[in-house]
N, C-alpha and C positions, 0 to 999 in steps of 0.2 A: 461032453464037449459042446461047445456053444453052435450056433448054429453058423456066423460067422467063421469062428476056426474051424468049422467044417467045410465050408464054401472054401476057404483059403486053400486047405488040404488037398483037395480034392483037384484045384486048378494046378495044384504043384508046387504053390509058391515055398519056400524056404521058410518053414517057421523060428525064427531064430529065438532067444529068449525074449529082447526085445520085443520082437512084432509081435510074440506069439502074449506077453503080455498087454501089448497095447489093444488085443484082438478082445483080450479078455477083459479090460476097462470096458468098452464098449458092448459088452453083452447084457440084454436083456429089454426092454419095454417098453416106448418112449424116451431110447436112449438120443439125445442129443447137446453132447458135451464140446465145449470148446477145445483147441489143441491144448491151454493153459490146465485147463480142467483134466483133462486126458493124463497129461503129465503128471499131476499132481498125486494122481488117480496111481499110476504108475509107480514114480517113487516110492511109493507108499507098499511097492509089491517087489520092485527090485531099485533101489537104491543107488545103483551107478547108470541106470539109463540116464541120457541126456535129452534136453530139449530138443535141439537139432534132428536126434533119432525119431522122437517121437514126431514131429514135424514129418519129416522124409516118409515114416509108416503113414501116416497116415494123407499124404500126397500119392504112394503109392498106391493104395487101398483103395481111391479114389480113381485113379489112374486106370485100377482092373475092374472097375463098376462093381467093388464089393461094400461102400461106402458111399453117400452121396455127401454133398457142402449144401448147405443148408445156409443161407446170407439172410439176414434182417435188418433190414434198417440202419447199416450202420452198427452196427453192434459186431463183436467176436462173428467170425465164421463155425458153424457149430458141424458136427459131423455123427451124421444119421446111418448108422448098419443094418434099417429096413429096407434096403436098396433092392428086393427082389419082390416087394411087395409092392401093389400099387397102393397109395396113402397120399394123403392131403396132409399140410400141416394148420395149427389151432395157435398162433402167436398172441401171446401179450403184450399189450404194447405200454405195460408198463413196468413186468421186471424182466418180460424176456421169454417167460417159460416158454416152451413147447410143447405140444402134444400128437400125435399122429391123428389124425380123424379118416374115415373110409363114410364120405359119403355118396348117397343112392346116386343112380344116374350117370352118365357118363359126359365130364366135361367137354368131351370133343365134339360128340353127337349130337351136344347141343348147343355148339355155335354154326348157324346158320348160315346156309350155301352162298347167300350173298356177302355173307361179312370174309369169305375166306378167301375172296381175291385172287383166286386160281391155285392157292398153295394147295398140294397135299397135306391134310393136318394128319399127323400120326402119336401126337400127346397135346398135353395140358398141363398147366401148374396150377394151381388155386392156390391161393393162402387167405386163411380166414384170420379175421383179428378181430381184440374182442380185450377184458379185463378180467384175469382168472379171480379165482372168488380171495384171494389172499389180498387183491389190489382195487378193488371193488370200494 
């Protein structure tokens, strides 16, 4: 079982066939597929799922922080099930791809007491950008 459908499991939720396939489109590595792609993905396993549904799981899934949205530029909203993992994302800014990166150091602890304006900081986002070797 994926690591996902096991997160799902475990909080309770209702695996129906639906969700319990769209759980399973999304398993594995660097996964970051758009809802289109998801769907697609889907289809392809059960055949009368609709968009709408896939849309609604994967709102949901987001909803219980077992999924994160992932936004670029402007481009598709993509959707990342490394959500319990701390990770940085690696964008191309030329076809899109994604990759998870986990790099050294910690971005909070290194923005400095004067730049944080009295906030409590308790996260970071980075996004690195860059031309994967395919667009190079």
């Amino acid at each position: 079982m994926s690591d996902l459908l096991e997160r799902l499991r475990e909080r309770g939720w209702r695996l129906t066939a639906q969700r319990r396939v769209v759980a399973e489109v999304l398993d594995g590595d660097h996964v970051h597929l758009t809802a289109d792609e998801v769907h697609a993905r889907a289809v392809s396993r059960l055949p009368e799922i609709s968009r709408a549904t896939v849309y609604n799981t994967l709102g949901e899934m987001v909803t219980l922080g077992e999924v994160m949205e992932v936004a670029t530029d402007g481009r598709a909203k993509r959707y990342d099930p490394n959500a319990h993992h701390a990770h940085q994302h690696l964008i191309c800014s030329g076809c899109g791809a994604i990759r998870d990166v986990h790099p050294l150091g910690d971005p909070v602890a290194e923005l400095p007491a004067d730049q944080r304006f009295g906030f409590t900081v308790w996260g970071a986002e980075v996004t690195y950008r860059g031309l994967c070797p395919n667009c190079q």
